[in-house]
VEXMAR-126945 format. One record per residue (C-alpha): x, y, z; residue in one letter. Coordinates in steps of 0.25 Angstrom, whole numbers, plus 2048, in hexadecimal, padded with zeros to 3 digits. Last residue first. Example, Ala and Ser with C-alpha at 12.3 -4.5 7.8 and 13.67 -1.06 7.14 Angstrom:
BEGIN
8377FC81DS8317EE81FA
END
This chain:
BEGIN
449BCA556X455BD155CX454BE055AX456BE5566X456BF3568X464BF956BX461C0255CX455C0A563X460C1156CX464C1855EX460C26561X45FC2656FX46EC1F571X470C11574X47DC0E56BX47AC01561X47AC08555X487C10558X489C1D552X493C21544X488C29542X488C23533X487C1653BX47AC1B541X475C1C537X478C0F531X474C0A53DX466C0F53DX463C0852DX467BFC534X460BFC541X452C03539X455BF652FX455BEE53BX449BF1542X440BF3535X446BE4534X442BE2542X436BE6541X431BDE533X435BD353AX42EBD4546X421BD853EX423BCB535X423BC4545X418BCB547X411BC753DX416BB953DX413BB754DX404BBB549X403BB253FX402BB5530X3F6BB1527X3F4BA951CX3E7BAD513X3D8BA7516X3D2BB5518X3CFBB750AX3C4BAD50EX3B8BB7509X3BEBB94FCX3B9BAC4F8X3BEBA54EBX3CEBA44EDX3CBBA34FBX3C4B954FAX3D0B8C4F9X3D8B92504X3CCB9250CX3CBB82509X3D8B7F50EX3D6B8851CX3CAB8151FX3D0B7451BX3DCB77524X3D4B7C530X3CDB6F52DX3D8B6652FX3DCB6F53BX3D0B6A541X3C6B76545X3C5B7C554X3B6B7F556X3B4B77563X3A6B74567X39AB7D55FX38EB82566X381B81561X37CB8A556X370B94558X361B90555X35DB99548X355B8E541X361B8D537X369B8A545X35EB7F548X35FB7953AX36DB7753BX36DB70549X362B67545X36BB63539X376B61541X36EB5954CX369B50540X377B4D539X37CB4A545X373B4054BX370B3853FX37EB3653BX37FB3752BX37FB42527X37EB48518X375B54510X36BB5B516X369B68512X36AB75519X364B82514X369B8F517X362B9C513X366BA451FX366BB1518X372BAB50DX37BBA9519X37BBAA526X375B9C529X382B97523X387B99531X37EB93539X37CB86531X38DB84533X38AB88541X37FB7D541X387B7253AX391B75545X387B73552X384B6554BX391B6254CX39BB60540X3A5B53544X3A8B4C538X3A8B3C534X3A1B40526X39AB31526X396B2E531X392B3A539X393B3C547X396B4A547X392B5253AX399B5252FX38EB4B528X384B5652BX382B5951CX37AB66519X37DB6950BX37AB79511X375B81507X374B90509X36DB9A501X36FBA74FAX380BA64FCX388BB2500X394BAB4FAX39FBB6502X395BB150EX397BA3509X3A7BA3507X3A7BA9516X39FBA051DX3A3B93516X3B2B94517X3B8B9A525X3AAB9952EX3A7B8C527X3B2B85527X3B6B88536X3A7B84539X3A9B78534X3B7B73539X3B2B77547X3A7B70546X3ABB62541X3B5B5B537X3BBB4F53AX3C9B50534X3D2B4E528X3CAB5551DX3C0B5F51AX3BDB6650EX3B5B7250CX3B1B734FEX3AEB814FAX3A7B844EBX3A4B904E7X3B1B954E5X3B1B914D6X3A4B904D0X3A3B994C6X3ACB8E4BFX3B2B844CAX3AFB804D8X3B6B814E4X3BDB734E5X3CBB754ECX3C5B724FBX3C1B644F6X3B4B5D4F4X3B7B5B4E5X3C4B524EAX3BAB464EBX3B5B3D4F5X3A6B3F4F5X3A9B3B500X3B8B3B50AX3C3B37502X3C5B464FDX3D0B4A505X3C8B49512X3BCB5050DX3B3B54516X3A9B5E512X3A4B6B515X3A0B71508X39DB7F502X395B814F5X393B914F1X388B8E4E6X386B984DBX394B984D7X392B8C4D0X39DB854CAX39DB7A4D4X38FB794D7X38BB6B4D5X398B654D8X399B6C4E5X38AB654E7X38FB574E2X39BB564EBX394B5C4F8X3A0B58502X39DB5050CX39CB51519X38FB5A517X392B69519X38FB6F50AX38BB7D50AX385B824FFX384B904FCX37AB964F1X37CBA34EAX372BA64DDX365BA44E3X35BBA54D8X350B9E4E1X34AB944D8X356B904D0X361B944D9X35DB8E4E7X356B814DEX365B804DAX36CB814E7X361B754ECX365B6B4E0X373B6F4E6X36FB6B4F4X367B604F1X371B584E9X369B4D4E4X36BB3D4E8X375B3E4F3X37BB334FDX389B374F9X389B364EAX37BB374DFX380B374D0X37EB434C4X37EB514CCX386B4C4D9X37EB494E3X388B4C4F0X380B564F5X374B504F7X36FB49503X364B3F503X35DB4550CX358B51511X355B5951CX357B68517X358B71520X354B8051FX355B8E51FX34EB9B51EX341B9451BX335B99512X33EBA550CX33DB9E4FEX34CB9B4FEX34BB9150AX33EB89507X344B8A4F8X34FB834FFX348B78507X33FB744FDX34DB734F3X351B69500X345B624FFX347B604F1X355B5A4F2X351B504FCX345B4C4F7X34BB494E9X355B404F0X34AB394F9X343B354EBX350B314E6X355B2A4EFX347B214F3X34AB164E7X357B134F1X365B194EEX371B194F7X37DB224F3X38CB244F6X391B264E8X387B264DCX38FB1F4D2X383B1A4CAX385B0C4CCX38BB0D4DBX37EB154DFX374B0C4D7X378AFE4DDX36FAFF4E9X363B054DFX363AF94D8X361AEF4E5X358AF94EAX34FAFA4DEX34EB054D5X341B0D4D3X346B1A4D9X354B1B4D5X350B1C4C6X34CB2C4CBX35CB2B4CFX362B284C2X357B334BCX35CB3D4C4X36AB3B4C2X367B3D4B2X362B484B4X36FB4F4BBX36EB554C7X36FB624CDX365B6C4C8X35EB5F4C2X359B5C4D1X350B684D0X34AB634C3X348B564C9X341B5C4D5X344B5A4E3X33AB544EBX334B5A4F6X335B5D503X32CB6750CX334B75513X331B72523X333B80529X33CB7E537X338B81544X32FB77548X33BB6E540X346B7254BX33FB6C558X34CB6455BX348B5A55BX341B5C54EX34EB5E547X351B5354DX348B49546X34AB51539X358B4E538X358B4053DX34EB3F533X357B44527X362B3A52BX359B2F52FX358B2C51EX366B2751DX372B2C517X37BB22521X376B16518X372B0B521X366B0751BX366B1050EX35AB1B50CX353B23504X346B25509X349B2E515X347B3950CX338B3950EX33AB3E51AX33AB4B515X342B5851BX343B66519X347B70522X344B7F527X34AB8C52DX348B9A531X338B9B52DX332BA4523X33FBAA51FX347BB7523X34ABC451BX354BCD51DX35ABCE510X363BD8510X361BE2503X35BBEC50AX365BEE516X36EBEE50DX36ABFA504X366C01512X374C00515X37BC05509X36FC11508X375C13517X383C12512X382C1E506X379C2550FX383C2851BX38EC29511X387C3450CX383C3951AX392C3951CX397C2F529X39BC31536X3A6C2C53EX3A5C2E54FX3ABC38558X3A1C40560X3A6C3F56DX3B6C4256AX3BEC3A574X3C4C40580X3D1C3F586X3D7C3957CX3DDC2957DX3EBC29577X3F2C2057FX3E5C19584X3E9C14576X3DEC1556AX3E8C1055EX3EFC18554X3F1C12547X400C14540X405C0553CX3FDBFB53EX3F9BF254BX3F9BE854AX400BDC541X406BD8535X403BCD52AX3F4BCE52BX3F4BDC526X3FABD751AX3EDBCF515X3F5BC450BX3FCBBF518X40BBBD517X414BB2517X422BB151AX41FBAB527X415BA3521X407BA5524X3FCBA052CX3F1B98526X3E4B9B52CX3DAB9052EX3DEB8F53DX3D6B9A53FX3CBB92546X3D7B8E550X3D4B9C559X3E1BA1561X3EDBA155AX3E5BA554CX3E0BB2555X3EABBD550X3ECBB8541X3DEBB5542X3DBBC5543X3E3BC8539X3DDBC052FX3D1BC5533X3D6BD3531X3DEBD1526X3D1BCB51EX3C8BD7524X3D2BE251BX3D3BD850EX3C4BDB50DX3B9BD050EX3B5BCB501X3A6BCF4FCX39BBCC505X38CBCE4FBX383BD4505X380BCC511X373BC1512X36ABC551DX36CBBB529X361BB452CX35BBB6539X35DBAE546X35ABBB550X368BBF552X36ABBF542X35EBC8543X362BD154EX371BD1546X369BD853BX362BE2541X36FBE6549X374BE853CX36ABF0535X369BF7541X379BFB540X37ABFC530X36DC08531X373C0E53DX37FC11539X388C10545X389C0354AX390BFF559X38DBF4562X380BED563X382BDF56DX37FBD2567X37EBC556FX37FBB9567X37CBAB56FX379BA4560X37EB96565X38CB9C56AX390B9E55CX387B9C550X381BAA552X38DBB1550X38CBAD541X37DBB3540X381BC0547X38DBC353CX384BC0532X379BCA538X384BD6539X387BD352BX378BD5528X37BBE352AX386BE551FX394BEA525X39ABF351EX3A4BFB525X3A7C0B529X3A4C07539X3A2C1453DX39AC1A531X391C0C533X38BC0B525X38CBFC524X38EBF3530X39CBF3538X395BFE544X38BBF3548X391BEF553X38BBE355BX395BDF566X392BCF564X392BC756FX392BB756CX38FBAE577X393BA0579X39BBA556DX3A9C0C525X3A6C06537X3A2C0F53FX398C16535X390C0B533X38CC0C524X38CBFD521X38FBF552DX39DBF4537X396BFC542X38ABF2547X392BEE552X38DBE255AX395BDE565X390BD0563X390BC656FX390BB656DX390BAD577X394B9F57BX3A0BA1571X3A6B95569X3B5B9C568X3B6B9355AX3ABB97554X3ACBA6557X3BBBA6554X3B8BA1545X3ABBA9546X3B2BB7547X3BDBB453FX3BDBB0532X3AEBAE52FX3AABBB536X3B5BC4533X3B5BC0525X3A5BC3524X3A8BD052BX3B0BD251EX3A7BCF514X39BBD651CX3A3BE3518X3AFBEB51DX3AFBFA51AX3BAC00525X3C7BFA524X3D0BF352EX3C5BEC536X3CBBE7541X3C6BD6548X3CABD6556X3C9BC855BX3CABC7569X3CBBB8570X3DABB456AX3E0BB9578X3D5BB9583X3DEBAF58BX3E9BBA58BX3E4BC7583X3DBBC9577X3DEBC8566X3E2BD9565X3E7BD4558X3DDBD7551X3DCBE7551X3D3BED55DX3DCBEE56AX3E5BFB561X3DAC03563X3D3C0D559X3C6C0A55EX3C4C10554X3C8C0C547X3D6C10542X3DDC0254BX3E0BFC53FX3D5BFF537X3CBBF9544X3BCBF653FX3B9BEB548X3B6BDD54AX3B6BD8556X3B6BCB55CX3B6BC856CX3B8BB8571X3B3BB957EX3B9BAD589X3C7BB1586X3C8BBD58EX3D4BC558CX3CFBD0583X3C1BCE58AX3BFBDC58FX3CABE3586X3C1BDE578X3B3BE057EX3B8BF157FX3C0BF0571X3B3BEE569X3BBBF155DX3B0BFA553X3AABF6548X39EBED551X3A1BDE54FX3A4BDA55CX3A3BCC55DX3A3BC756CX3A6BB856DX3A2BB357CX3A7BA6581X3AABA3591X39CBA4595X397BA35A4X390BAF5A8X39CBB65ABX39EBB459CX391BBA599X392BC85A1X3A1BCA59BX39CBCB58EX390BD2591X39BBDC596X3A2BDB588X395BDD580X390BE8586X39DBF2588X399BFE590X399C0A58BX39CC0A57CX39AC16573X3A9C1456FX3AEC1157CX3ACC1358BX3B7C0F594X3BBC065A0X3BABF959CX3B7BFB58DX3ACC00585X3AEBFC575X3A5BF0575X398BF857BX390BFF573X385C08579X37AC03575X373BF6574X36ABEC56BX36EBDF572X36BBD6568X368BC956CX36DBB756CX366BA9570X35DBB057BX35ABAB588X364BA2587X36BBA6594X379BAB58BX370BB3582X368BBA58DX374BBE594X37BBC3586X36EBCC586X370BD0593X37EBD4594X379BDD586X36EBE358DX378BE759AX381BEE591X379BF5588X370BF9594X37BBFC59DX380C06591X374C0C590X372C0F5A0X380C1459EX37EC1B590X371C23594X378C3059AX381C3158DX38AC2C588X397C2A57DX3A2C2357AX3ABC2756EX3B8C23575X3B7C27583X3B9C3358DX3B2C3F583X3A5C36587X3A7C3A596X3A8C48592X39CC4658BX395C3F597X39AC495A0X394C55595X387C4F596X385C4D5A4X388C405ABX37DC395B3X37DC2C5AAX38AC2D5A6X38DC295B6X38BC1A5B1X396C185A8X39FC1D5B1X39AC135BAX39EC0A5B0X3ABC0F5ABX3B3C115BAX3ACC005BCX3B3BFC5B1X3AEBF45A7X3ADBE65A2X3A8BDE5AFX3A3BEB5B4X398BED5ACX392BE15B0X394BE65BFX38DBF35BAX380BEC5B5X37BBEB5A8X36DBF05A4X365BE659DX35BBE9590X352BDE591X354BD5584X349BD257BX347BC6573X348BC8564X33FBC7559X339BD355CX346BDB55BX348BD554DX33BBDA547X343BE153AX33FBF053FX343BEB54DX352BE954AX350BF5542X34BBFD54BX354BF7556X361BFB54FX35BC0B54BX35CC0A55BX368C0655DX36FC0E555X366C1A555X36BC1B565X378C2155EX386C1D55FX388C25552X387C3155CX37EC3D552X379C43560X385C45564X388C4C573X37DC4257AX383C36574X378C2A576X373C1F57FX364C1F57FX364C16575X368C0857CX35EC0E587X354C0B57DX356BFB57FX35ABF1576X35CBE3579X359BD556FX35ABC8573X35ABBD566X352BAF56AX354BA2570X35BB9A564X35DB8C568X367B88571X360B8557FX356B7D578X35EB74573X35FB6957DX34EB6A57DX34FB6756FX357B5B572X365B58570X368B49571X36EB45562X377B51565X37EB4C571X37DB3D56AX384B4255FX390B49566X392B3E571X396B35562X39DB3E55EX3A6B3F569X3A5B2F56AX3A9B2D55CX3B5B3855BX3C0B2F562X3BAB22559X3BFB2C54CX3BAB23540X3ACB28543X39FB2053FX394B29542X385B29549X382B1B543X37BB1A536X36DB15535X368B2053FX359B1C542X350B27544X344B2254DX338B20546X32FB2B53FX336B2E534X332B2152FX33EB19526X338B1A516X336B0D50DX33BB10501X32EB144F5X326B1D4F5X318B1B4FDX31DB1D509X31FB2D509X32AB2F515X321B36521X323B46521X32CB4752DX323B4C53AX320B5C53AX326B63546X31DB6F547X31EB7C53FX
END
């Protein structure tokens, strides 16, 4: 579609209309800031972003997805056992499905790439590589022998030109990413890599893919790489190669028992944090118990994995992507992100024994892709039922590839065991990462409520994998299997869910609405004024973003529609709005008691164009036209309350629009996000008792002296009735709020409460009044932060996200923002955020409001008390030396019956000589 000019404002009614044509003249200056210290750096800020071109932004927009494969990757198989989990059907039943749903052809191809020897080299030994490569002219019974040597590893005469493949294929797709070439790939490999170490083979790995690509890029100049390794089991071989290396941040979560799980070693438990300046940058997140579901990840990835993520600020992404924690997987009942793709967590995987849904693997893509603007490498792991694993690796292709992601099942409340092992992990990291600053820590006397919290690794009576106790030889065909019952019982689980997920996409990605017509109501002078929707438009067509985009029409809202909200008799105050004279219309507001409001005979008529184009916009939305949209629109709405217009608002569009979801659409969840400066007074009120709407606002507050100005916008207002929960007022004070605060607010409180919500349809009461520059909300949002935000509500509800217009009142901020939003719900990744560290006045909000909203939200259990380090093992000291001291007492008693001398250094009391000064 091509750029279409603004529709000319109709003439022929009455107001005299401004001509879009002209240059847009800002009637307010850019902000008026009480901090003089902050008015330069603000200002520098605006005028940077008012001069970003099209051409400046080329280099960030979306480039493509990569994809490799290669039938060497199946060739590589166990010769002695035929029925090898680690099987070429893996890989290949993968592509099938990756092809059966078009993905590959959506993609850019990758050349397969062989990795060289010297690559090798910079993570493994040279004995190990030329070892390597003499399997090739091996017989049969040396390369079973050979295999006896390692634990569970196998090959044969293919698995070293395999394995450079694997290797070389995934250096080459985190190359591609890094030159631009492509935004982000699947590198759809085999053999595994994360478990192989320096100078040995490991379970099914060879070489170890992820690590060495690793090390390829930050010799190439990067100093940021997060690895998430999601695969069930500990990637232990990427942990010892950047255990002290604080330019990669390495996460794994892994299915651990205490140390039961193979790999059975010691390494894998949380406190294992890394070593000198890499201390703080390994993040091991054990599994204790088998049957974790998409609740449960859910914690890991709002608690922890984006906290860090956000606040390392990676130039890449890689993904060791392991497809074992899923249904039925037999394994498990950024400048640059890496991800060590296993699949062995999903459903079904014998080895992983969880319960990982597909589509969770394509939430957990989507939030990566936020980081590193969307450079996300992804590496295939492990995954052993092969129905989870292709399922699985079809869905993260299409999160890869800017799809929406498939709404989850119903997420229940995430299991006492995952709560003390997130718990546990910040106890660990806390001194070294500031976004868990929101955790109280206990007393002395205290202790945590999850009471493995209050003691530390290891427990009592597991033995760990030592090079102690190392065998001789390893058992070649040891692996878990399940009961052909079982077998079907998953697989009919599986199919069930692959049924029911709703993997359909919309006639276009995104769209926006917008009349010019609404220019008419106007007050010279008045910081809600008519340019504020043409600054909009104008950039968005800077930026080349409305070719793109699906034009919904306007319209006016109808007073049947309006009667969802407000009452009649407010609609026939304003309809006498229209034949008033100025002068009466002047004293109008103050008469009626319409607080902060400016009324010409236009008001009405760009009210009602307002409101409707926004329900244009949402039937665009729910009728599968559009997948999402932005609403350009004014006057605002959400401060109208049912019987008085307040705050510049006539009709509150986005609850007349929640309503027209549920009459004509039937939809029974709706979420609405409130992030305008402001807090939404009139659409809290409207849907206090209703637990249909999940409303969430961002607001400051400052006590409640800051508008609306009353104690309703306060944390302790969360509905009453049926409604009780489902309302969440986050509210700010003492401090100028921006980014960091944010995005700390939404990873720790929006994210989780809306997933638990699992809402139909998102509503974003779009207000870009926080944004920096602005003269009236005095905050420090960036336009990069409003895109995040956008980003990640964009994982919810299939990407059924609409944003509307509501304040902002600097020209230049609120139209980059917007710009910014509609370009990530175009599918272009998010910029770069600067520091991530939030004002302890925010911390203490955050941390406030969780306290608040635990009592209605299972999935902010986590938000306990919980012990240092130095109390736990100071509670253990104790603990020892009164175990101490009663063995000393109970021991001198015998030994007084002896009639011997405690203190005598014999062998049989030498012991008592120890010194037991604490």
């Amino acid at each position: 579609m091509e750029d279409q000019p603004p529709q000319e404002p109709d003439t022929d009614k009455k107001g005299s209309l401004t001509d879009l044509s002209g240059p847009i003249q800002n009637e307010t200056p850019p902000f008026t800031d009480s901090s003089s210290d902050s008015d330069d750096e603000d200002y520098t800020l605006l005028k940077k972003l008012a001069s970003v071109t099209f051409e400046d932004r080329v280099q960030d927009l979306y480039a493509g997805t990569g994809f490799t494969y290669s039938d060497i990757f199946a060739q590589h198989k166990c010769e002695w056992c035929p029925t090898h989990l680690e099987s070429p059907q893996r890989i290949l039943e993968s592509l099938r499905r990756c092809k059966e749903l078009g993905l590959v052809d959506r993609c850019k191809n990758i050349e397969v790439s062989y990795a060289g020897v010297d690559t090798l080299l910079s993570k493994h030994s040279r004995e190990l590589v030329e070892l390597a490569e003499s399997m090739a002219t091996m017989t049969y019974e040396q390369r079973m022998h050979l295999s006896e040597k390692y634990d569970s590893w196998f090959c044969n005469k293919v698995t070293y030109e395999a394995a450079l493949a694997t290797c070389g294929s995934v250096i080459n797709m985190a190359k591609n990413i890094v030159q631009g070439n492509i935004t982000n790939g699947f590198a759809m490999v085999r053999p595994p890599g994360h478990h192989s170490m320096e100078n040995e083979f490991n379970g099914y790995c060879t070489f170890n893919n992820v690590a060495v690509a690793a090390q390829v890029i930050l010799d190439g100049g990067l100093d940021k790489i997060l690895i998430l390794d999601w695969d069930v089991h500990h990637g232990q071989g990427v942990q010892q190669m950047f255990y002290e290396d604080p330019r990669v941040l390495y996460i794994s979560i892994h299915r651990y028992e205490y140390g039961v799980f193979w790999p059975h070693l010691r390494e894998s438990d949380y406190d294992n944090i890394g070593k000198d300046k890499g201390k703080g940058f390994n993040v091991n997140v054990p599994l204790n118990q088998v049957g974790m579901t998409d609740a449960d990840y859910l914690s890991i990835l709002h608690q922890l994995i984006l906290p860090l993520a956000y606040e390392f600020s990676p130039q890449l992404i890689l993904i060791a992507s392991g497809y074992d924690a899923a249904l039925g997987c037999p394994e498990f009942s950024p400048q640059l992100v890496m991800v060590c793709s296993g699949f062995d967590a999903a459903i079904g995987d014998e080895k992983g024994e969880m319960l990982l849904s597909p589509a969770m693997f394509a939430h957990l893509t989507h939030h990566m892709m936020a980081l590193a603007t969307g450079r996300v490498c992804v590496a295939l792991e492990g995954g052993y039922c092969i129905q989870s694993l292709a399922e699985g690796c079809a869905l993260t292709l299409r999160s890869l590839l800017q799809d929406p992601c498939p709404k989850l099942i119903e997420t229940g409340e995430p299991s006492d065991s995952i709560t003390s092992t997130i718990l546990n992990v910040v106890k660990v990291l806390r001194p070294f990462w500031s976004c868990f600053a929101h955790y109280k820590t206990n007393s002395r006397s205290q202790l945590c409520p999850f009471a493995d919290v209050n003691s530390m690794p290891p427990v009592d009576g597991i033995e760990f994998s030592t090079p102690e106790n190392r065998p001789d030889k390893f058992e070649l065909d040891s692996f878990p299997t399940q009961s052909s019952d079982e077998i079907d019982r998953l697989g009919k689980i599986i199919q069930n869910l692959i049924k029911e997920t709703d993997l359909s996409t919309s006639q276009t990605r995104s769209s926006y609405v917008f009349d010019a017509n609404m220019r008419a109501h106007k007050l010279g002078g008045h910081p809600e004024q008519p340019d504020r929707i043409s600054a909009i438009y104008t950039r968005l067509s800077e930026w080349k973003l409305l070719k793109r985009l699906l034009r919904v029409p306007s319209r006016l809202a109808k007073k049947s529609e309006i009667l969802w909200i407000h009452s009649e008799e407010y609609i026939q105050d304003l309809v006498v709005t229209e034949t008033m004279e100025e002068e009466e219309l002047g004293r109008l507001p103050l008469k009626r008691s319409y607080l902060s409001v400016y009324m010409n005979q236009k008001s009405l008529y760009c009210a009602l164009l307002s409101c409707g184009s926004v329900l244009n916009l949402v039937e665009a939305i729910l009728s599968k036209q559009t997948q999402s949209g932005v609403a350009i629109v004014r006057p605002p709405g959400h401060h109208a309350e049912c019987t008085k217009a307040m705050g510049f608002c006539f009709f509150n569009n986005v609850a007349v629009a929640a309503k027209f979801a549920q009459h004509h659409f039937g939809l029974k969840r709706i979420l609405i996000v409130d992030w305008d400066v402001h807090h939404g007074n009139a659409t809290q009120h409207q849907f206090y008792d209703d637990p249909s709407v999940l409303y969430i606002s961002l607001h400051r507050f400052d006590g409640g002296f800051f508008f609306p100005g009353s104690q309703d916008a306060n944390i302790d207002r969360c509905g009453e009735g049926a409604g009780l929960g489902y309302n969440v007022n986050i509210a700010w004070a003492n401090g100028r709020m921006g980014d960091a605060e944010y995005i700390t607010a939404f990873t720790q409180i929006i994210m989780p409460i809306a997933y638990q919500f699992n809402p139909e349809l998102v509503l974003v009461s779009a207000g870009f009044d926080a944004a920096v520059g602005d003269p009236l909300g005095n905050y420090r949002v960036t336009p990069a932060g409003y895109g995040h935000m956008t980003h990640m509500l964009m994982g919810l509800a299939n990407g059924r996200v609409a944003l509307l217009l509501e304040g902002g009142y600097n020209l230049m901020s609120i139209a980059e923002s917007m710009a910014v939003c509609t370009s990530v719900l175009l599918g272009e990744p998010c910029p770069m955020l600067d520091s991530m560290v939030a004002l302890p006045s925010a911390v203490a909000t955050i941390s406030d409001v969780l306290d608040v909203q635990k009592q209605f939200w299972s999935c902010l259990k986590s938000k306990v008390a919980i012990p240092s380090v130095r109390q736990v093992e100071g509670q253990r000291w104790e603990r020892e030396k009164s175990a101490l001291v009663d063995t000393r007492s109970a021991s001198s008693e015998l030994v007084s019956e002896l009639s011997l001398d405690p203190s005598m250094d014999s062998p049989r009391f030498g012991f008592y000589a120890m010194d037991l000064t604490f």
